[in-house]
C-alpha positions as CSV (number, residue, x, y, z in Angstrom):
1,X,0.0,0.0,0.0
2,X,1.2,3.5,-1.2
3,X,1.8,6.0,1.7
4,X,-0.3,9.0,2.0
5,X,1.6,12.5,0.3
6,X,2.4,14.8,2.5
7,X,-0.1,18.0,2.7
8,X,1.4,20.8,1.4
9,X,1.4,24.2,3.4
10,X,-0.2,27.2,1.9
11,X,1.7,29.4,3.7
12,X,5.2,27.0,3.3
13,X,5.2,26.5,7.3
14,X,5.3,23.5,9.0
15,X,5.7,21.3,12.7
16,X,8.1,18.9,11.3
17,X,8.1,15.9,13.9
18,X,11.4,12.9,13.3
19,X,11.8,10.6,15.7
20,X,14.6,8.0,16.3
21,X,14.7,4.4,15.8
22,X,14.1,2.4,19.2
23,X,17.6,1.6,19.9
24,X,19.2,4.8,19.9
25,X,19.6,8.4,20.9
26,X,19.6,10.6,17.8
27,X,21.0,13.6,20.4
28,X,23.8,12.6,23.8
29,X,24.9,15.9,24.4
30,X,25.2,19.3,23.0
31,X,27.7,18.6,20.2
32,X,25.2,16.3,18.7
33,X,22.2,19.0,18.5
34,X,24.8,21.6,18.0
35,X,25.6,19.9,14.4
36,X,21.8,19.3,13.9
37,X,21.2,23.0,14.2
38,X,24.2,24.1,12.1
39,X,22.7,22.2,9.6
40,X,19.5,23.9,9.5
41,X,21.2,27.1,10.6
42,X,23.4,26.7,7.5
43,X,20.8,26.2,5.2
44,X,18.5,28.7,6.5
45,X,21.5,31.3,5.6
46,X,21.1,30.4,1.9
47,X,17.7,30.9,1.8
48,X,17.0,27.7,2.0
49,X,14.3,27.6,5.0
50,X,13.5,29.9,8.0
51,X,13.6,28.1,11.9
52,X,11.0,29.4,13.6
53,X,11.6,27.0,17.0
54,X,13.3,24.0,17.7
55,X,13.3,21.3,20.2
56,X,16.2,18.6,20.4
57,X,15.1,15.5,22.9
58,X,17.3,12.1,23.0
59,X,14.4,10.2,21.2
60,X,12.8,12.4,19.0
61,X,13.0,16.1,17.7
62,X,10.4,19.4,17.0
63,X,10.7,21.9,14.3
64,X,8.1,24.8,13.5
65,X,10.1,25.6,9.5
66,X,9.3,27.0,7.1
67,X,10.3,26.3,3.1
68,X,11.9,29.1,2.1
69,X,13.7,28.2,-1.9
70,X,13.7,24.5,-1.2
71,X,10.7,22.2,-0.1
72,X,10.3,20.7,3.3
73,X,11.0,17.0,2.0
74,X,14.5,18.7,-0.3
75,X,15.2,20.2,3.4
76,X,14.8,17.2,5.6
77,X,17.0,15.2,3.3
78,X,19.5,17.1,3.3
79,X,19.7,17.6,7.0
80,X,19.0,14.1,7.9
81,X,21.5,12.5,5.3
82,X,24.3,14.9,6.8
83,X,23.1,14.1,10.4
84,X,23.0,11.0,9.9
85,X,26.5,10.9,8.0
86,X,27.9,13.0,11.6
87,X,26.4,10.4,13.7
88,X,27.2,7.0,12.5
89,X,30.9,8.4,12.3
90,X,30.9,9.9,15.8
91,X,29.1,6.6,17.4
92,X,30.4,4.0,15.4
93,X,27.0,3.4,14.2
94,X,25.5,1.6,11.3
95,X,22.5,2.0,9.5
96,X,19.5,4.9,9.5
97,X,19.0,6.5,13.1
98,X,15.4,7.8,12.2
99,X,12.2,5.5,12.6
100,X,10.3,6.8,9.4
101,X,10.1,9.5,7.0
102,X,9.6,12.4,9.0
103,X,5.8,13.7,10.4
104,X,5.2,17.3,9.2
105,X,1.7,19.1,9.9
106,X,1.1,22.7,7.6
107,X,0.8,25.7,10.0
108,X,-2.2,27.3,8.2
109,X,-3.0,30.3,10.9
110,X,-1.6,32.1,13.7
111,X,-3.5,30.2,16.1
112,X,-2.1,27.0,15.5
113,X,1.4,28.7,15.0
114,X,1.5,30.5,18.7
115,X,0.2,26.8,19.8
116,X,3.1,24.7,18.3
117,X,5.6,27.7,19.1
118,X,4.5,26.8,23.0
119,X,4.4,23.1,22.4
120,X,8.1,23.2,21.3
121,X,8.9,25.5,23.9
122,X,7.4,23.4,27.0
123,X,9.3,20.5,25.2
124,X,12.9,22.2,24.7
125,X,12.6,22.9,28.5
126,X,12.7,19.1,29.1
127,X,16.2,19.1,27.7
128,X,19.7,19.8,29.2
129,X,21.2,20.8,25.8
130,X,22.3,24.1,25.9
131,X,21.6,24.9,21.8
């Protein structure tokens, strides 16, 4: 069975969701989401996306992007192969680190923006990582 496309955004912003697979951390300290956010922080300089919020927990991790010149799937495969690539070196791992292909929900109206922006918030407070 096909999976479902992803909705598209009308206003290009979304609450990305990626989680890890069950085995592992996809974040140990603050070098790992320090390289996650250069990532996005690097491509985001380009023009590539815009990082609203951010949230970096050991299992799983929160976004509120949106596309800016690329779309979100060109985005999230570019970060996630290069995260990926950073991680398997640094931990001697082998293999994918994330569960799926990643959840994203289209942010639609300021409502539902101001809500995820807390969600994100209330989660990045659950963290010790300093980025």
């Amino acid at each position: 069975m096909a999976r479902k496309a992803r909705v598209k955004s009308t206003t290009g912003i979304y609450h990305v969701l990626i989680r890890a697979i069950a085995d592992i951390s996809m974040f140990n300290d603050n070098e790992d989401c320090e390289q996650d956010l250069r990532l996005f922080r690097d491509l985001e300089s380009r023009g590539l996306c815009k990082i609203y919020a951010y949230a970096f927990l050991p299992t799983h991790q929160h976004l509120l992007i949106a596309e800016g010149e690329e779309n979100i799937g060109a985005i999230m495969k570019r970060v996630g192969s290069a995260y990926s690539y950073f991680f398997n070196v640094k931990y001697e791992h082998y293999g994918p680190i994330y569960l799926d292909r990643f959840k994203s929900n289209p942010v639609e109206t300021k409502d539902y923006f101001l809500k995820v922006l807390d969600h994100i918030g209330s989660q990045q407070s659950e963290t010790n990582y300093t980025c």
